[in-house]
C-alpha positions in Angstrom: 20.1 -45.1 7.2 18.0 -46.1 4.2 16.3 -48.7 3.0 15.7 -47.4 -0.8 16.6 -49.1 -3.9 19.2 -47.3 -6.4 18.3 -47.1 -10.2 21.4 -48.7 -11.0 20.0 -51.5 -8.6 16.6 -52.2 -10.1 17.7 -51.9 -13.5 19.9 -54.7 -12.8 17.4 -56.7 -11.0 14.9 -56.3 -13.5 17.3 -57.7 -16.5 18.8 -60.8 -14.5 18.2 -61.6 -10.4 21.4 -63.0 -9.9 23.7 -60.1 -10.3 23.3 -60.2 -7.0 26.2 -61.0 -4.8 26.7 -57.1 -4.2 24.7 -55.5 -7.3 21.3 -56.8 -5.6 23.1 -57.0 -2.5 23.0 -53.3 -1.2 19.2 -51.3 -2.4 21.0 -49.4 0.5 21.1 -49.7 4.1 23.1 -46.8 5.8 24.7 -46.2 2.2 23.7 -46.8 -1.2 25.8 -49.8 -2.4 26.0 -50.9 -5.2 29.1 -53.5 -6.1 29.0 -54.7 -9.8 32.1 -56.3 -10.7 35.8 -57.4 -12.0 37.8 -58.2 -14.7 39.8 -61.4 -15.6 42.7 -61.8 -13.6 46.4 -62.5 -15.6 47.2 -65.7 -15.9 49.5 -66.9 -13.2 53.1 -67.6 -13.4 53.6 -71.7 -13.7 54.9 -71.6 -10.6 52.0 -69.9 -8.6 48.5 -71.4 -6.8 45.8 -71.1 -9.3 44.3 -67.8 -8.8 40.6 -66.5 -6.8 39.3 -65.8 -9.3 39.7 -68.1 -12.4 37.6 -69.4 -15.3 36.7 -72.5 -16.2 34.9 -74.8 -18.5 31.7 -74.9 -17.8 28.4 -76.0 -19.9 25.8 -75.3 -17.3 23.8 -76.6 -14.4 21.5 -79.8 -14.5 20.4 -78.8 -11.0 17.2 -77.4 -10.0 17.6 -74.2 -8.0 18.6 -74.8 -4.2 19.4 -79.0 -5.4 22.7 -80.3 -3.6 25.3 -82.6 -5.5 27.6 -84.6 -3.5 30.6 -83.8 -5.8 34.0 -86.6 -6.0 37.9 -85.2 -5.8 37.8 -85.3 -9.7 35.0 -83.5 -10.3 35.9 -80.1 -7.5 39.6 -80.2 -9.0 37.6 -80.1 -12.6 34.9 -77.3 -12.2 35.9 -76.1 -9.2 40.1 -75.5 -9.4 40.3 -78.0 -6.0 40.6 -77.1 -2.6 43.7 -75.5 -1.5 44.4 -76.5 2.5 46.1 -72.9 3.1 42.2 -71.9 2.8 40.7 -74.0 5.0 38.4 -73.0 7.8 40.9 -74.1 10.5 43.7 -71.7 9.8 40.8 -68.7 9.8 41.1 -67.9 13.3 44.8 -68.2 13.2 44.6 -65.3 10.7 42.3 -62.7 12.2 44.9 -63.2 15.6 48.0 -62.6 13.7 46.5 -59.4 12.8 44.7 -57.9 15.6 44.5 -59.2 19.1 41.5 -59.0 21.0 42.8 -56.4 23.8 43.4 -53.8 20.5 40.5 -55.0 18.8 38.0 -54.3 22.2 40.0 -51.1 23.0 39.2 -49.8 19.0 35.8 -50.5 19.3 34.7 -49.8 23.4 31.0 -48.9 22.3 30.7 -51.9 20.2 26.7 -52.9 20.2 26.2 -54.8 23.0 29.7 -54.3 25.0 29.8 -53.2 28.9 29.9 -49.5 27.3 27.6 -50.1 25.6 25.1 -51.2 28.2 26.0 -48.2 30.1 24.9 -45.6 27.5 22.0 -47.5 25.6 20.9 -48.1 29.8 17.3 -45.9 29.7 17.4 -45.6 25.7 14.8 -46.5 23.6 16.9 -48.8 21.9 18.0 -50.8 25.0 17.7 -54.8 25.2 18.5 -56.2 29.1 19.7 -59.2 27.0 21.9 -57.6 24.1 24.5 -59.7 23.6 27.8 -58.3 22.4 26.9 -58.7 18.8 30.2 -57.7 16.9 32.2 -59.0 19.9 36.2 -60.9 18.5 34.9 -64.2 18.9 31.9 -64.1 16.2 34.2 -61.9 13.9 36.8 -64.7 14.1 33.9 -67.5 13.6 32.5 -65.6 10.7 35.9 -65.9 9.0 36.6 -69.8 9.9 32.8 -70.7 8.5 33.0 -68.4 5.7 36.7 -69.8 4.8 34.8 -73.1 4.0 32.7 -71.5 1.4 33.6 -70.9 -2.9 31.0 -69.3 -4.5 30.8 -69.7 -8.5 29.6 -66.9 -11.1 28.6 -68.0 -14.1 27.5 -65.6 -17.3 26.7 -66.3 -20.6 28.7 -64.2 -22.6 27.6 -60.7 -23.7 24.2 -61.3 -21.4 23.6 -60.6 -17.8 22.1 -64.2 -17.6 24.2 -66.0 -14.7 23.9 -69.3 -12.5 25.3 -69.2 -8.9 26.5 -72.2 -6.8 27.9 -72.5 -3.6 30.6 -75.2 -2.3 30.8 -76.7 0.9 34.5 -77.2 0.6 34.3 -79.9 3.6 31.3 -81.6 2.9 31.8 -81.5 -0.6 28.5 -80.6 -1.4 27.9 -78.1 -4.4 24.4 -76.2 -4.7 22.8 -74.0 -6.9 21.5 -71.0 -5.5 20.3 -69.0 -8.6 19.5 -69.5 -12.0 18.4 -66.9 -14.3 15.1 -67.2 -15.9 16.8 -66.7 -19.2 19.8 -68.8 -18.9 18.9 -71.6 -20.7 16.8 -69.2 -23.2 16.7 -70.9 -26.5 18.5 -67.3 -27.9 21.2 -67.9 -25.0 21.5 -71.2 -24.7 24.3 -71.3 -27.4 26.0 -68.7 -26.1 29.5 -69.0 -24.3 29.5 -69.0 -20.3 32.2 -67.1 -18.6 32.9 -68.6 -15.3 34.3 -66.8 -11.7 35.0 -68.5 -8.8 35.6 -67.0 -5.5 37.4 -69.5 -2.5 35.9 -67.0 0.3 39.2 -68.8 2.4 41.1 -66.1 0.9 39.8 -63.3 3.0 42.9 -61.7 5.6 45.1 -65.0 3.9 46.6 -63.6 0.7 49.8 -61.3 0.3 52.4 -59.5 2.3 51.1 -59.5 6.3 51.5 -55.6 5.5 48.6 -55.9 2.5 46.4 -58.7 5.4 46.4 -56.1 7.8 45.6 -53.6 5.5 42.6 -55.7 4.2 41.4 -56.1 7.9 41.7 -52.4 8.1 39.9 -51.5 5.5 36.8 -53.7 6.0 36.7 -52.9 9.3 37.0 -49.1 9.0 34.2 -49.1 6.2 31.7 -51.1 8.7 32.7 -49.0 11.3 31.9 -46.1 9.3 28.4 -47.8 8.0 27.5 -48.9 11.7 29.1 -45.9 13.7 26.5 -44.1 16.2 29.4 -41.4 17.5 29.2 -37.5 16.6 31.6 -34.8 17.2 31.7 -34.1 20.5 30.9 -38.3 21.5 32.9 -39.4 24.7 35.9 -40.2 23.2 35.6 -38.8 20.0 33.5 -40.1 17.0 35.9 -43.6 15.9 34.8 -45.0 19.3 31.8 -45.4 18.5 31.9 -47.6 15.6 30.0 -50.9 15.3 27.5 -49.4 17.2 24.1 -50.0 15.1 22.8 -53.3 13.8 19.6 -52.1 12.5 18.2 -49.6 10.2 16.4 -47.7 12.6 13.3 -46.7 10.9 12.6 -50.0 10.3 13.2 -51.5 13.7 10.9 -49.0 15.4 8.6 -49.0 12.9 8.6 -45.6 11.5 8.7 -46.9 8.4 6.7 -50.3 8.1 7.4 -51.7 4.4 7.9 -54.9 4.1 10.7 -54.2 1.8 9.9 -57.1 -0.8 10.0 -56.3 -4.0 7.6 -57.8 -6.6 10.1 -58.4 -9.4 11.9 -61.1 -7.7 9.1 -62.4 -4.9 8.9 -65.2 -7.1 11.8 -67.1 -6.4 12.6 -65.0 -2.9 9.0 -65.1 -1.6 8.6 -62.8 1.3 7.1 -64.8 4.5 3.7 -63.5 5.9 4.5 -60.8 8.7 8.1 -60.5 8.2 10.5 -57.4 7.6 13.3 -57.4 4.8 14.7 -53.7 6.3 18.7 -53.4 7.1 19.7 -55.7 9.6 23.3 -56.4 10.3 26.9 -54.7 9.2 25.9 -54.0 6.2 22.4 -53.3 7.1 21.2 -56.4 4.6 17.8 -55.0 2.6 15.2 -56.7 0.5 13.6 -60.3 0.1 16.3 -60.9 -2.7 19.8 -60.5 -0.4 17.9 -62.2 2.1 17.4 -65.4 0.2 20.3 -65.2 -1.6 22.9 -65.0 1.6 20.9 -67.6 2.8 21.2 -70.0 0.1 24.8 -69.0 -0.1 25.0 -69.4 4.0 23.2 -72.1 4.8 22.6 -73.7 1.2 18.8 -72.7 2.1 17.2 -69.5 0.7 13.9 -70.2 3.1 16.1 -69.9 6.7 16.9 -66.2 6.7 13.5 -65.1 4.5 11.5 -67.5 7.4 13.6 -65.7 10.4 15.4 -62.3 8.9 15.9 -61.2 12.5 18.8 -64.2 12.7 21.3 -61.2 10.9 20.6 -58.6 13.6 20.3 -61.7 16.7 23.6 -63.2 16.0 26.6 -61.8 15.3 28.3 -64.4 13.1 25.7 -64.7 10.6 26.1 -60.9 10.3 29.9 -60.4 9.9 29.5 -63.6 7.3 27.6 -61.5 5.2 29.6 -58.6 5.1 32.5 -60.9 4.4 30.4 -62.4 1.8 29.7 -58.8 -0.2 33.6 -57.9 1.0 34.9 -60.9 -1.8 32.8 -60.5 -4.2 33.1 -59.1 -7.7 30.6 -57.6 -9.6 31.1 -56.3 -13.1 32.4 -53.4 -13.5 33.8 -53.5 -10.3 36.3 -55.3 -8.5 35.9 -57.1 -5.3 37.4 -55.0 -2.4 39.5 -57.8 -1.9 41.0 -57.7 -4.3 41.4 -53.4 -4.3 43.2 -54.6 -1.2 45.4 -57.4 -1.7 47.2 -56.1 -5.1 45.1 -58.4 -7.7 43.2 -55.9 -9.5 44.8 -53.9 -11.7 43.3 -51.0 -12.8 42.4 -50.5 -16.6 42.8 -47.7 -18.8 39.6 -46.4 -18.8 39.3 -46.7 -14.8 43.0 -45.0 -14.7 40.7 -41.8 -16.6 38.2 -42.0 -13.8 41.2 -41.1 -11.6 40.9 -45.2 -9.8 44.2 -45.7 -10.8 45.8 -45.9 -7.4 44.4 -49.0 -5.6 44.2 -48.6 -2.1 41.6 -47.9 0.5 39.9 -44.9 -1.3 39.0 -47.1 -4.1 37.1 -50.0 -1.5 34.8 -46.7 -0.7 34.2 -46.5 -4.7 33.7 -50.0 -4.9 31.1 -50.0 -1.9 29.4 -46.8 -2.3 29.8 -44.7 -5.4 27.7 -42.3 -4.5 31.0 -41.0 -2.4 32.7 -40.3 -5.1 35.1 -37.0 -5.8 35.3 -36.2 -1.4 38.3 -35.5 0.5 38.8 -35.9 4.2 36.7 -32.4 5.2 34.4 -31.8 7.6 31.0 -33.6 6.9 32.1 -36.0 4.7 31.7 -38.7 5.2 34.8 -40.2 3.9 36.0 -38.2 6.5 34.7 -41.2 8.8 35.7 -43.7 7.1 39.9 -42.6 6.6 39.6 -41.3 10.4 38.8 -45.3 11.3 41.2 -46.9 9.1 43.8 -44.5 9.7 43.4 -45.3 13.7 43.2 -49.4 12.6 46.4 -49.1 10.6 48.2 -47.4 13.3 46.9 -49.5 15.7 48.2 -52.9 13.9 51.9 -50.9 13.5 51.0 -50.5 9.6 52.7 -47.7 7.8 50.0 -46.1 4.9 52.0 -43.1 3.8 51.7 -42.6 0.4 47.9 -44.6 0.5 45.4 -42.5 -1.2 42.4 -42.7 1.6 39.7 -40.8 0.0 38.1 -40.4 -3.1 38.8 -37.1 -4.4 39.1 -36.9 -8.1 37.6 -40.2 -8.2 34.7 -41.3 -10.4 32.3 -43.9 -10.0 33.3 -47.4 -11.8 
């Protein structure tokens, strides 16, 4: 587990904050992340909903950075594309239960952190908490979805630039925010310039195509935290997939082994770093930096100051922490897809992403879109997509999906 930045990462930082939803997002926990992106969707048939991911007109924010507008039915049908019911936060849990029960879902996942295995191997570890509560338990995954169903999130780029603006809708309350503005947005040499717009209804998530492609898209994001959070090895009771889920924290951080404060100067500015506190991995994704963590707070609670006040919320409770791997799950980053997307048949690969042998979407490419750095590995021992195909593979089979056919790994695979 690691807590370093990637080039790619800083580069991107340094340009334009915002990139962030997954470009920021992952200076690398257990894996260096690095999500960047998607194109334009097709335009829909007449007959279909508008799509996730859409663009709109849009002139720009008169907000202030983290300002709330209480927005009227005209105006989230106008810059927003409206609020489609089959979305909503109600028919969240519905969805995660039509896909995998609980009893499959606890038997997949027995040394899950803070589960009765659990307790009896971590019993006498350094590691041990008397009052761990079953942090990736079926009830916060299932919360995680409903609350994270009632979230858009809109990406907004000035054309040719990597100057954005980021708001967040609270589809029930109606309330829009801006989370993050560029310092050179409003530039007087970008001002003029176009803005590109890309909105992402997070409602989508497990919702969207055939029940086949929902339970695929279940699979895969659950096979690729498993993989990220897995404390099993070889010859593990059970063999290594039981053990999935198993870490919450970058371990060098939480015993102290490594004692940075992980805040990074070029963005402390506007995601100031509190006195005494730790940005190092924390949650399913092992969430890094000052920057993700005010900027999945604003997107979470409309609030960047909540999680950079009280970072250990994403490793004390388990909904916050599945909402933010939800959170990177849907979101594009340019060049990449969102692994959403990957999953659910939207993207569609481009010619020069068919040359970098992407051209069959699937679960393989998610692992490209989370962590290039596996790219070009087949299912051999030590590999770690090895890990990663063993858990979905074992998900798939347990939800009575057939993935013949699915390319699983990454070999001949290039980075986007």
């Amino acid at each position: 587990m690691s807590d370093r930045k990637s080039p790619v990462m800083t580069k991107v930082l340094r340009r334009s904050l915002p990139i962030a939803l997954g470009a920021a997002l992952f200076a690398a926990p257990l894996s260096a992340f690095a999500l960047e992106g998607a194109s334009k969707p097709a335009p829909p048939h007449p007959n279909e909903k508008p799509p996730v991911l859409s663009t709109v007109q849009y002139q720009g924010s008169s907000l202030l950075v983290g300002e709330h507008r209480l927005l009227q039915r005209k105006d989230i049908f106008r810059e927003w594309d409206g609020i489609d019911p089959d979305y909503s936060p109600d028919k969240a849990i519905e969805a995660v239960k039509a896909l995998l029960s609980e009893k499959d879902f606890e038997e997949l996942f027995p040394y899950r952190l803070g589960s009765k295995e659990w307790f009896k191997v971590a019993k006498g570890k350094e590691y041990f908490k008397e009052d761990q509560t079953d942090y990736f338990s079926y009830d916060n995954l299932m919360n995680a979805v409903a609350e994270v169903s009632n979230l858009k999130i809109k990406i907004s780029t000035r054309t040719g630039t990597s100057a954005q603006e980021i708001h967040r809708l609270d589809k029930e309350a109606k309330v829009e925010t801006l989370v993050l503005r560029s310092a050179d947005f409003n530039s007087a040499e970008n001002k003029l310039k176009p803005i590109e717009t890309v909105i992402v209804d997070c409602g989508t998530f497990l919702k969207e195509g055939f029940k086949k492609d929902r339970k695929r898209e279940l699979a895969a994001f659950l096979a690729n935290l498993s993989h990220e959070t897995g404390g099993g090895w070889d010859a593990a009771p059970g063999g290594p997939l039981r053990w999935g889920l198993f870490w919450n924290e970058n371990i060098a951080g939480r015993t102290g082994a490594n004692m940075d404060a992980f805040v990074d100067p070029g963005t402390a500015e506007l995601f100031p770093g509190t006195t005494g506190k730790r940005y190092y991995g924390r949650g399913p994704i092992m969430l890094s930096w000052n920057f993700n963590y005010g900027l999945f707070s604003s997107i979470i609670y409309g609030d960047k100051s909540v999680l950079l006040n009280n970072p250990e919320i994403v490793a004390a409770d388990g909904k916050i922490g599945y909402m933010t791997a939800i959170l990177f799950w849907m979101t594009p980053q340019t060049p990449k897809p969102s692994a959403h997307d990957v999953m659910v048949g939207r993207w569609k690969p481009n010619a020069d992403e068919r040359l970098k042998g992407l051209g069959r979407p699937g679960f393989g490419t998610t692992i490209m879109v989370l962590n290039g750095l596996e790219a070009n590995l087949g299912e051999v021992e030590g590999s770690p997509v090895k890990r990663r195909a063993g858990h979905y593979r074992e998900i798939t089979q347990r939800m009575g999906v057939d993935i013949s056919g699915e390319k699983v790994d990454t070999l001949n695979m290039k980075p986007f």
